[in-house]
KETORNU-634974 format. One record per residue: residue number from 1; residue in three letters; x, y, z of N, C-alpha, C in turn. Coordinates in Angstrom, 1 decimal, always signed. Atoms other than C-alpha are relative to their C-alpha. Example, Ala and Ser with C-alpha at 12.3 -4.5 7.8 and 13.67 -1.06 7.14 Angstrom:
2
+------+------+--------+--------+--------+--------+--------+--------+--------+--------+--------+
: resi : resn :   n_xx :   n_yy :   n_zz :  ca_xx :  ca_yy :  ca_zz :   c_xx :   c_yy :   c_zz :
+------+------+--------+--------+--------+--------+--------+--------+--------+--------+--------+
:    1 :  ALA :   +0.9 :   -1.2 :   +0.0 :  +12.3 :   -4.5 :   +7.8 :   +0.9 :   +1.2 :   +0.0 :
:    2 :  SER :   -0.9 :   -1.1 :   +0.0 :  +13.7 :   -1.1 :   +7.1 :   -0.8 :   +1.1 :   +0.8 :
+------+------+--------+--------+--------+--------+--------+--------+--------+--------+--------+
% end
This chain:
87
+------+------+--------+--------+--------+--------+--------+--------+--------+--------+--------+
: resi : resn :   n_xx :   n_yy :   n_zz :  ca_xx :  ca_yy :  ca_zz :   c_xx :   c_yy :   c_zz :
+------+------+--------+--------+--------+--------+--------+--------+--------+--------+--------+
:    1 :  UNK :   -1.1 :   +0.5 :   +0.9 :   -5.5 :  +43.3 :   -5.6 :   +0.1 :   -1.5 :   +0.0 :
:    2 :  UNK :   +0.0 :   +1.0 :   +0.0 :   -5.4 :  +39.8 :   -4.5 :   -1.0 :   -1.0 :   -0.5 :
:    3 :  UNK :   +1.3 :   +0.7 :   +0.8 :   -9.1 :  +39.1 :   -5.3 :   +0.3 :   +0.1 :   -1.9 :
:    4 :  UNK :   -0.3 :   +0.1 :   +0.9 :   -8.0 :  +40.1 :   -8.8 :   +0.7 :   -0.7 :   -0.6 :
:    5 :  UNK :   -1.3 :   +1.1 :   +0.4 :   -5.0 :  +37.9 :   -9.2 :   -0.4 :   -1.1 :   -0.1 :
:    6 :  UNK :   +0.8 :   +0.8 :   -0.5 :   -6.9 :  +35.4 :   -7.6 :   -1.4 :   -0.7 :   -1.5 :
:    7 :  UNK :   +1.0 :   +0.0 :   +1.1 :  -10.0 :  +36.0 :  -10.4 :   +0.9 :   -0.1 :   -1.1 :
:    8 :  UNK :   -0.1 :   +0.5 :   +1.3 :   -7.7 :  +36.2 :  -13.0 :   +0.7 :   -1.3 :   -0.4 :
:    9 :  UNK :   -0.6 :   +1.6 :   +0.0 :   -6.0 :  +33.2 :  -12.5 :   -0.9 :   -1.3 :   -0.5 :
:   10 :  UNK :   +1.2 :   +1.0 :   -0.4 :   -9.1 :  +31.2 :  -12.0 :   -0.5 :   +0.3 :   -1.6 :
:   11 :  UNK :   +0.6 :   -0.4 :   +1.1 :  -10.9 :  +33.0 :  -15.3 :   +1.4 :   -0.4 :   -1.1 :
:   12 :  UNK :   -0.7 :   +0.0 :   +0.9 :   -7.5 :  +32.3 :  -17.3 :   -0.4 :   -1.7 :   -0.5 :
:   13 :  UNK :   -0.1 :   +1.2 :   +0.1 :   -7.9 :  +28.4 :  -16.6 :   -0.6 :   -0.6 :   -0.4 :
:   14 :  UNK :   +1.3 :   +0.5 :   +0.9 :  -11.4 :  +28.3 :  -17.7 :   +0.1 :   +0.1 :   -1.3 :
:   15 :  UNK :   +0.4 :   -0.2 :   +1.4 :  -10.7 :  +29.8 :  -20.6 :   +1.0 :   -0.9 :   -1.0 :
:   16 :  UNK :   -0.5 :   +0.8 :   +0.3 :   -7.8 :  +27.5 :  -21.2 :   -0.6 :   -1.3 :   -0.5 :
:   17 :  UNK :   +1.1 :   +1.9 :   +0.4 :   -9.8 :  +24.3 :  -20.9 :   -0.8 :   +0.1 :   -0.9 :
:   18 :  UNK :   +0.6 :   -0.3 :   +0.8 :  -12.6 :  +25.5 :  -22.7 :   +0.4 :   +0.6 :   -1.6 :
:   19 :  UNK :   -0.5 :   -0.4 :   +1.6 :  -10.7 :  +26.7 :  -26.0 :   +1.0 :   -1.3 :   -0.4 :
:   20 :  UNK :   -0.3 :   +1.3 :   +0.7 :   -9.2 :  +23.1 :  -26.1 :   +1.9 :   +0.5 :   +0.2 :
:   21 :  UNK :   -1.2 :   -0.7 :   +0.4 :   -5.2 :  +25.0 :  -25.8 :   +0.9 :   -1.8 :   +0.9 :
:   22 :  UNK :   -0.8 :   +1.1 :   -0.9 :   -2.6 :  +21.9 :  -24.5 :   +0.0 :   -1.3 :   -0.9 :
:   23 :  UNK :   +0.0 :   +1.3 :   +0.8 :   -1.7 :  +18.6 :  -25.6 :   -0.9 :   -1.2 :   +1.0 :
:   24 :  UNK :   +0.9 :   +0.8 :   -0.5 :   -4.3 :  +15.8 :  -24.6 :   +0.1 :   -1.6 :   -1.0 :
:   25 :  UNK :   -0.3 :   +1.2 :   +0.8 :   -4.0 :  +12.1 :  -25.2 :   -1.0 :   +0.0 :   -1.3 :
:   26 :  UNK :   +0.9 :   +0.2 :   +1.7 :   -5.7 :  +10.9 :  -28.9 :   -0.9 :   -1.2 :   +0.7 :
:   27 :  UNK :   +1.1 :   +1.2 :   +0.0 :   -8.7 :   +8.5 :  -28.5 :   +0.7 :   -0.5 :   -0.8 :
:   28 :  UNK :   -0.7 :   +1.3 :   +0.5 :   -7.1 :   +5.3 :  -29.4 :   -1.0 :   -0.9 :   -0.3 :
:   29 :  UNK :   +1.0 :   +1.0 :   +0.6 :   -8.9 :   +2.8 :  -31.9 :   +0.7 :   -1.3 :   -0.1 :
:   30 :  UNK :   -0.6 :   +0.7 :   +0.0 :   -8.6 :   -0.5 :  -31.4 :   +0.4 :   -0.4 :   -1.7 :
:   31 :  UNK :   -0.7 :   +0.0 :   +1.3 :   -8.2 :   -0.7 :  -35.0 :   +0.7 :   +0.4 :   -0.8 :
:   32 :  UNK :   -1.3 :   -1.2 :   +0.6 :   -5.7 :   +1.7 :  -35.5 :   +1.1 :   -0.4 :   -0.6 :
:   33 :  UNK :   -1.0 :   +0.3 :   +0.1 :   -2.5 :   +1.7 :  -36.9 :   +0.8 :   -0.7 :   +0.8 :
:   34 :  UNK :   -1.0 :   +0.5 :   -0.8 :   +0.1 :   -0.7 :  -35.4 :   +0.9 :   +0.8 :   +0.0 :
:   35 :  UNK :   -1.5 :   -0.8 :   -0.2 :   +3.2 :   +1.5 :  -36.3 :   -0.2 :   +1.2 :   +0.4 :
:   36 :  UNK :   +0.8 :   -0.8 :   -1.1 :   +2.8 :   +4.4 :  -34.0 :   +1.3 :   +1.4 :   -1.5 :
:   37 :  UNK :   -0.9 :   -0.3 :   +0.8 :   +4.6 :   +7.3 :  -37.0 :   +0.5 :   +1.1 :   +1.4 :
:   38 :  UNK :   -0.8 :   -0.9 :   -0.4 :   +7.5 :   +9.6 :  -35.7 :   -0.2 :   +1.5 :   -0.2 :
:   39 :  UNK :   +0.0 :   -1.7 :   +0.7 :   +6.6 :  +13.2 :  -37.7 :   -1.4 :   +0.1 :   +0.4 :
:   40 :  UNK :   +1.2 :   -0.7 :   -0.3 :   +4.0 :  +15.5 :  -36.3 :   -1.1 :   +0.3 :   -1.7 :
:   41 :  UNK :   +0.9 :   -0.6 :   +0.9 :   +0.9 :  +16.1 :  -38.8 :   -0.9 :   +1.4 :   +0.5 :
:   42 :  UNK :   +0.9 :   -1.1 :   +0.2 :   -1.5 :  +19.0 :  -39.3 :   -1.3 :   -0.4 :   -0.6 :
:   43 :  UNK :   +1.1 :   +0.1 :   +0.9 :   -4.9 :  +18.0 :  -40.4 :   -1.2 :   +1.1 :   -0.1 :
:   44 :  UNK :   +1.1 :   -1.1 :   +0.1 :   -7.7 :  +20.5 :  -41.6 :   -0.9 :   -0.2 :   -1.2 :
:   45 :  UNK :   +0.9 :   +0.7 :   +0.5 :  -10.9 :  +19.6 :  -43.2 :   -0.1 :   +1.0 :   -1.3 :
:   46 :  UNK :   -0.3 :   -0.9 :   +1.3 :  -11.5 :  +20.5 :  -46.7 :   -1.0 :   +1.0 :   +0.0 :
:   47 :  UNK :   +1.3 :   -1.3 :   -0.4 :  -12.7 :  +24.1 :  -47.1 :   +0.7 :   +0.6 :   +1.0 :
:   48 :  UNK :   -0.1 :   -0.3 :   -1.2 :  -11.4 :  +24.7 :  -43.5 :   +1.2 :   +0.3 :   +0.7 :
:   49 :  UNK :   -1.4 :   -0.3 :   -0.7 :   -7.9 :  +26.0 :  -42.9 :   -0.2 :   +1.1 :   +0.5 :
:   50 :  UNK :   -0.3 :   -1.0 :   -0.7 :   -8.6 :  +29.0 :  -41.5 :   -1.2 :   -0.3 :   +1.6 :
:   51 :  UNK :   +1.2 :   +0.5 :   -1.2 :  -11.8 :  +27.5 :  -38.9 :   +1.2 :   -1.0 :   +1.0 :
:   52 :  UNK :   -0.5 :   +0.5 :   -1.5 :  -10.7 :  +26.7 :  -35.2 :   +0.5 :   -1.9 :   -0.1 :
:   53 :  UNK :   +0.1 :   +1.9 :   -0.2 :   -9.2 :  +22.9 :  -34.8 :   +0.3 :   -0.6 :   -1.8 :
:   54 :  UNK :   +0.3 :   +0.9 :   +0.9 :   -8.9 :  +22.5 :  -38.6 :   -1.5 :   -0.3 :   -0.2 :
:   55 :  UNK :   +1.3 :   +0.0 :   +0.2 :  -12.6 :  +22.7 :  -38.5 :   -1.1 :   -1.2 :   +0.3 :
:   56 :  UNK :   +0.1 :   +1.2 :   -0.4 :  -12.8 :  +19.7 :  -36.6 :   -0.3 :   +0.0 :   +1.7 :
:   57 :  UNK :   +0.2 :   +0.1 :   -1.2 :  -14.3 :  +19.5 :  -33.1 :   +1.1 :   -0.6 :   +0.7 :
:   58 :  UNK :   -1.2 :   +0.3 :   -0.5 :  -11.9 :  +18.5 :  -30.2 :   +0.1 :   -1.5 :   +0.1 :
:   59 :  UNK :   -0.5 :   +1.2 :   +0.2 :  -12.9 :  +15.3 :  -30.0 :   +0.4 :   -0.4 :   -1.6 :
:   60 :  UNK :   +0.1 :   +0.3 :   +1.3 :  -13.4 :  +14.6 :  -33.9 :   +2.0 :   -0.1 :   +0.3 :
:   61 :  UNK :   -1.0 :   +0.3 :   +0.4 :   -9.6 :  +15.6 :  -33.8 :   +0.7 :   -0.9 :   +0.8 :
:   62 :  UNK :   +0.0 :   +1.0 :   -1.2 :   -9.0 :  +13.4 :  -30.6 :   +0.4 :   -1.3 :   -0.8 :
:   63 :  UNK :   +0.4 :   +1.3 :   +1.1 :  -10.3 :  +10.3 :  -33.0 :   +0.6 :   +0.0 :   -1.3 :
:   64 :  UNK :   -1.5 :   +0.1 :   +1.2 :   -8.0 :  +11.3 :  -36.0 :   +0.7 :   -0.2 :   -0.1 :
:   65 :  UNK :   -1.5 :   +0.0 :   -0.6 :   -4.9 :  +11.5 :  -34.4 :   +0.1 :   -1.5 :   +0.5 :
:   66 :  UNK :   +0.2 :   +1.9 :   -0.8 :   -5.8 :   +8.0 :  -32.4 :   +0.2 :   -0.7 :   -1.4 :
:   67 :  UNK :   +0.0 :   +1.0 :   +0.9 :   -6.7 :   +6.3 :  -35.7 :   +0.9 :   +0.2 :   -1.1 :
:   68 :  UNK :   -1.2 :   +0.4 :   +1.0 :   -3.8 :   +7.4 :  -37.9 :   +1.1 :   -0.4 :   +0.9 :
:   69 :  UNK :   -1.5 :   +0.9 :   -1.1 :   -1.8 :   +5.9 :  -34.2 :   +0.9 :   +0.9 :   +0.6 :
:   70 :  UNK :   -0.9 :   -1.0 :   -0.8 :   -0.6 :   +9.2 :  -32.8 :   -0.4 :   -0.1 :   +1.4 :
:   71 :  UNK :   +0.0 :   +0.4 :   -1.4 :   -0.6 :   +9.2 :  -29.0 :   -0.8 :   +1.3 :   +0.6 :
:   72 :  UNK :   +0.8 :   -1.5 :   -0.6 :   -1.9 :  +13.3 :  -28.4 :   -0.4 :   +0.5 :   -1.5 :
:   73 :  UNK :   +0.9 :   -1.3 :   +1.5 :   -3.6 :  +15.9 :  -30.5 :   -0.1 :   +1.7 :   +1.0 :
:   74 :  UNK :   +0.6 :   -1.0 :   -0.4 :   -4.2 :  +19.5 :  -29.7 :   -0.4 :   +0.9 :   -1.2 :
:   75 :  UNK :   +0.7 :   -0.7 :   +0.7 :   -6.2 :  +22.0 :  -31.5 :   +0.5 :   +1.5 :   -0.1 :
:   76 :  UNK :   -0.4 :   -1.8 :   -0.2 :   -4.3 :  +25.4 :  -32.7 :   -1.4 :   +0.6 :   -1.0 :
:   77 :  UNK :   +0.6 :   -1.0 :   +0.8 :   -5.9 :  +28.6 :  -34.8 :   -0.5 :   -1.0 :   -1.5 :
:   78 :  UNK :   +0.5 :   +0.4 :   +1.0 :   -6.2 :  +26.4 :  -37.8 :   -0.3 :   -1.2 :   -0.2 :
:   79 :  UNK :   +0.0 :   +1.0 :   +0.1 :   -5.4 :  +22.9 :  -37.5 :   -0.1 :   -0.8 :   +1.1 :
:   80 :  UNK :   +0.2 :   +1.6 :   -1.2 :   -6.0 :  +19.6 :  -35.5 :   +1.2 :   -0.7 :   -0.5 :
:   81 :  UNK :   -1.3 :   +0.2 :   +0.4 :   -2.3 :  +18.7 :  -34.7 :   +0.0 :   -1.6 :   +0.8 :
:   82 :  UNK :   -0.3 :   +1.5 :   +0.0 :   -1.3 :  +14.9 :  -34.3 :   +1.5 :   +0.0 :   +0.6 :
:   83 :  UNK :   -1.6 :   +0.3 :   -0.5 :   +2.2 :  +14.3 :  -32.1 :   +0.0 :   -1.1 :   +0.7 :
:   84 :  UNK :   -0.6 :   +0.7 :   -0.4 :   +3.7 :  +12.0 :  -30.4 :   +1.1 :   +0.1 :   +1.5 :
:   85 :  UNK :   -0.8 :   -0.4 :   -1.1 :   +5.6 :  +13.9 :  -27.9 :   -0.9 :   +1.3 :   +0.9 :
:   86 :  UNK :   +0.4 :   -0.8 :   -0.7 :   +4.6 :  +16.1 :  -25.1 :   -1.1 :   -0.1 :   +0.7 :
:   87 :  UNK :   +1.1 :   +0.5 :   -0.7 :   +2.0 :  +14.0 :  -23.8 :   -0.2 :   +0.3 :   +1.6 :
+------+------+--------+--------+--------+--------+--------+--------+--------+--------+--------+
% end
C-alpha cells in the first residue's frame, strides 16, 4: 500500500511537469513592453482553440506572454494564458 502511494505520488508529478499544468515565469524580452498590463489574456493561434496551449508550445507561449510584458503564463485545455499574479 505504501509503495503505491509512494508510486502514485511520484507518477502524478511527472505527469504534472510534463503536461506544462502551473504557472511559470514568461520569458522576458528585452524589448518588451515597458507597461507591465493588469488583465489576464487568453491567446490561441488561429485555427486552434480547441489544440493544447492554444496551439502554441510551452515555450512559444512562455515568449508571448513575456513580449506583450506579462510576468507568467501557463498552458490550459485550449489556451496560452498571460497573468500577472500567481507567480
Amino acid at each position: 500500500m505504501k509503495t503505491t502511494l509512494v508510486l502514485g505520488l511520484f507518477t502524478g508529478s511527472i505527469l504534472a511537469a510534463t503536461t506544462g499544468e502551473g504557472v511559470k515565469p514568461a520569458t522576458k524580452d528585452s524589448s518588451a513592453l515597458s507597461s507591465v498590463p493588469q488583465n489576464p489574456i487568453n491567446i490561441a493561434a488561429s485555427g486552434s482553440p480547441d489544440a493544447w496551449c492554444g496551439g502554441f508550445s510551452a515555450y512559444e507561449c512562455s515568449v508571448l506572454c513575456g513580449n506583450y510584458g506579462y510576468l507568467c503564463y501557463y498552458c490550459s485545455a485550449s489556451y496560452c494564458n498571460c497573468v500577472n499574479s500567481g507567480c
